[in-house]
Structure formats: C-alpha cells, structure tokens
N, C-alpha and C positions, 0 to 999 in steps of 0.2 A: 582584639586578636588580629594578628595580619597575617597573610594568608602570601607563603613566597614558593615559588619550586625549591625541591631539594638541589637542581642540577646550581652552577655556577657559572657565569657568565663573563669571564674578565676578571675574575675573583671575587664577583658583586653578587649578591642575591637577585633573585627577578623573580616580580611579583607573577602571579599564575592571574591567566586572563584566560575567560571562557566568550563563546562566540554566539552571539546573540542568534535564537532559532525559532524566534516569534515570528517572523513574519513568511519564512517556510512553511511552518506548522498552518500557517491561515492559508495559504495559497494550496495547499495542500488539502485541506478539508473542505474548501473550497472546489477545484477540482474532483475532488470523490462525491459528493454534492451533486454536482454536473452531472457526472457519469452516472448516476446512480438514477437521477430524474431521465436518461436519456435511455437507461436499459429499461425504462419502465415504458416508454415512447416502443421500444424496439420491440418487447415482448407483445405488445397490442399490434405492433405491426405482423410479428412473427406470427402469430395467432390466425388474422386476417391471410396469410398466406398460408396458412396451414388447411385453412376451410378451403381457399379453392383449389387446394391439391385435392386434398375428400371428394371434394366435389367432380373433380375427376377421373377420379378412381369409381366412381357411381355412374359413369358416362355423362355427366351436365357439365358441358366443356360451356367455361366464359368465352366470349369476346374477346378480337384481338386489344381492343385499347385496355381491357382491364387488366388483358395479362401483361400488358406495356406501364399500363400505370402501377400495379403491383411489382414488379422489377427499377422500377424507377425509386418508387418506395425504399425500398430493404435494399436499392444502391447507394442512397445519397444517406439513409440510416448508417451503413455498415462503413464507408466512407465516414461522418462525421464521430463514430464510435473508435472505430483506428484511430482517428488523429488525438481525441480525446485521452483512449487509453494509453496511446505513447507518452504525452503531456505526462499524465496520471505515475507513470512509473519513471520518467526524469524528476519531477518534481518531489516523490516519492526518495528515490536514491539519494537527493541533495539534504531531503532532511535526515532522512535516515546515518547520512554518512555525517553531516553535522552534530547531530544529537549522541554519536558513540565518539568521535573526536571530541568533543568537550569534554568526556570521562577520561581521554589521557588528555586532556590539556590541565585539568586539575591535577595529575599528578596520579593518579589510580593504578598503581604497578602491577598491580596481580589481574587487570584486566586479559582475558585468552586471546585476543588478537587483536593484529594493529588495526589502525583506522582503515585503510585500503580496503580491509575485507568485507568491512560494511555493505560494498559498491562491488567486486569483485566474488562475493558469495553467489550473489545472484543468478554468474555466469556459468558457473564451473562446475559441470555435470557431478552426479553423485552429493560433490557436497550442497550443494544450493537444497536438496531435500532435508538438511539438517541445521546448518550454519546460519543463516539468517533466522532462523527462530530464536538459534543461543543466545544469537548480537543483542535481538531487539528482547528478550530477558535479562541479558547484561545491564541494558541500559535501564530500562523497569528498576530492578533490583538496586545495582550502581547509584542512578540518581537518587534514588529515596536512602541507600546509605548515608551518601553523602552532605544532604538535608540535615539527615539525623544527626552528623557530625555536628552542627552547627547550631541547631535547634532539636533538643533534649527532648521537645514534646512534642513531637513532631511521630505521626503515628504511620507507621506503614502500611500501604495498600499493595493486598497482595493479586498479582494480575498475570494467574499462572491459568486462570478458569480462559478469559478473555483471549490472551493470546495464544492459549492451547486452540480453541476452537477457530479462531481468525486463522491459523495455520493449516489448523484438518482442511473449512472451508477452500484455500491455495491450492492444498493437492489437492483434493478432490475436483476442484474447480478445472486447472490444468489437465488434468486425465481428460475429463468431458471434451475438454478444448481441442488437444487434441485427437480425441474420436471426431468432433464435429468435422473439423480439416479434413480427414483424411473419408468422412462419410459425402460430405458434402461435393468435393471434385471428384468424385469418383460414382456421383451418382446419374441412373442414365434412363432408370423405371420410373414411372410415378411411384413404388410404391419407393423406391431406395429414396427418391426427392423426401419424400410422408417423413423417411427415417430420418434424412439429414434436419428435415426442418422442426422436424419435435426434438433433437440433441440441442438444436439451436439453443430454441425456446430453454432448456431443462440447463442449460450453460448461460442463459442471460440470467434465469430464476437464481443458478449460484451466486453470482456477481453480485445480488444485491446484497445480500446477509454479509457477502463478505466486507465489501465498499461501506457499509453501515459499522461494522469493525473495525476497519482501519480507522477511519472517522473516532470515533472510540476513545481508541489506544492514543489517538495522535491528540484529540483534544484533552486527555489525563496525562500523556509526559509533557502535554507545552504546560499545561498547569505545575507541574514538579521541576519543569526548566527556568518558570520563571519566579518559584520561590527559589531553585537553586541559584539562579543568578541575583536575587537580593539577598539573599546571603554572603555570596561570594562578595557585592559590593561593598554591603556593608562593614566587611572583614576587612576591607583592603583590598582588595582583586581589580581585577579591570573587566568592563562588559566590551566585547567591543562588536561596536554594528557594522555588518559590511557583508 
C-alpha cells in the first residue's frame, strides 16, 4: 500500500513523511528524571529548613553560619531547579508540538487545531486550563487510530485514566505555585516564613507524581510513534530525522 497526501503538488502526488520524535521523547524523560531526583534533594532540603524555623519559633535560635549555610542551601537548590525546570518545559513544547504535527503531516483532516497551538495553548490565559489536555488526547487517540489503520490487530490503549490525572496533578500543582510566590515574598514573621516554607515543601511533593506522569505518557506515545512510524515506512512514507 503507498501511503501519498491527498493535496497535489505540481499535479504530482507526494508521499506523506512524518518526523522522527524519538530522540525528543528521550531527552525528555530524561530531563523529567532530573527533575524529579532533584525535587527529592529539595524536599529534604525544605524539611531541614523547616525544623530551624520550628525551632525558632520555640526560642532556640541557630547560629549565624547555619543560618548562612541553610540559605546557601535552598539558594543554589532553587537556582539549579529554575534552570532545570525551564529545560523541562522547552524540551517539553518541542516534543509535544512534534508529536501533534505529525498527525497533520499524515494527513488527519478532522484534527480541532493547527499545530501552533500545541506551543501557543500553554500561553493563553483561560484556554491553557483546557486546550493542552484536548491536544495531548488528540494525540493518544489520533496515533493509535492511525496504527490501527495500518495494522488490523493492533489493540487500543485507552489513556483517558493517566492523562486525566497527570492534568488534575498541573492545576492543582500551579494553584500551590502560585500561593507559594505570593506567600513566600511577602513573608516577614517566622510564623508567615513556617507558612511559606511548608507550601514549599507541599508544591515540590506535587511535582513528583506529576513529573512521574509525564514520564508515563511520553514513554507510551514514543512507543505508538514509533510503531507509527514503521508502519508509515513500510507503506511507502518517508521518516525523516532532523
């Protein structure tokens, strides 16, 4: 069977070529990985800063170097976490925006939006609470149609459990996030510090289950991307790496 777009080219057919997203997907869970061993580093740190606020608040005040070495701590923590989780959500949009563009590169007309939004959902007050869940359903969904086109016995997994809760996890995660911001610089008691640094701690606990999710999801669609993409070879399609 050959495998060509409906559009026309010069009055030529042209074969449908999808874009290779294997090595996204590693760098990818790779990264969440990271993050994930380093929120566990942060949460022991958080913890540790949490007792000598208690401690505080009891009148047993540390030492100037421990409060110097404790700030030093949950600086160069929160510093290597930033840089990480930026990585984390660039590396994050490239695959995500590859993996829904290869469902219109095959040709899939009744897809609800263009590839742009993949990248652009994220931004855009209001919808970003909704629109990026649909996409990364589309694609779940989508890909495994599209298998199925191909190969007859090929059985669907449905992944509406997983990405429903990897989703609740985001908001709920984000709400936290920002109470912490907004608890954290604004605090000037020990007891308001106590508050900021137990939101901390209760926002790095979310991270993980979620970052375990992503992980997840991302290592079940590269397994569905790259039975898609032997299929589409074998049809006639083009893979192309880049």
């Amino acid at each position: 069977m050959n495998i060509i777009e409906n559009t026309q080219e010069n009055g030529l057919s042209v074969k449908i070529e999808i874009w290779d997203n294997t090595k996204r997907a590693k760098n990818l869970m790779i990264i969440f990985w990271i993050l994930t061993g380093l929120t566990f580093i942060a949460i022991i740190s958080g913890y540790f800063e949490l007792q000598l606020l208690e401690n505080v608040k009891l009148g047993i005040f540390p030492d100037e170097s421990e409060v110097y070495a404790n700030d030093l701590r949950q600086g160069i923590i929160g510093i290597i976490q930033t840089g990480i989780y930026i990585t984390s959500i660039i590396l994050f949009l490239n695959w995500f925006r590859r993996a829904y563009g290869n469902l219109h590169r095959l040709g899939i007309s009744y897809l609800k939006h263009k590839e742009s939004m993949a990248v652009w959902a994220w931004f855009i007050p209001i919808i970003v609470l909704f629109r990026p869940v649909q996409i990364m359903n589309e694609i779940w969904n989508e890909t495994q149609e599209k298998i199925k086109k191909f190969d007859s016995t090929y059985i669907i997994k449905n992944g509406g459990l997983i990405i429903g809760l990897w989703w609740a996890l985001f908001i709920i995660s984000n709400i936290i996030g920002r109470y912490v911001l907004k608890t954290v610089f604004k605090a000037e008691t020990v007891e308001q510090l106590i508050e900021g640094s137990q939101a901390l701690l209760l926002s790095d606990f979310m991270q993980i289950p979620e970052a375990l999710l992503v992980i997840l999801i991302v290592f079940q669609l590269s397994k569905m991307e790259t039975k898609l993409a032997k299929e589409v070879q074998q049809a006639g399609g083009n893979i192309i790496y880049k």
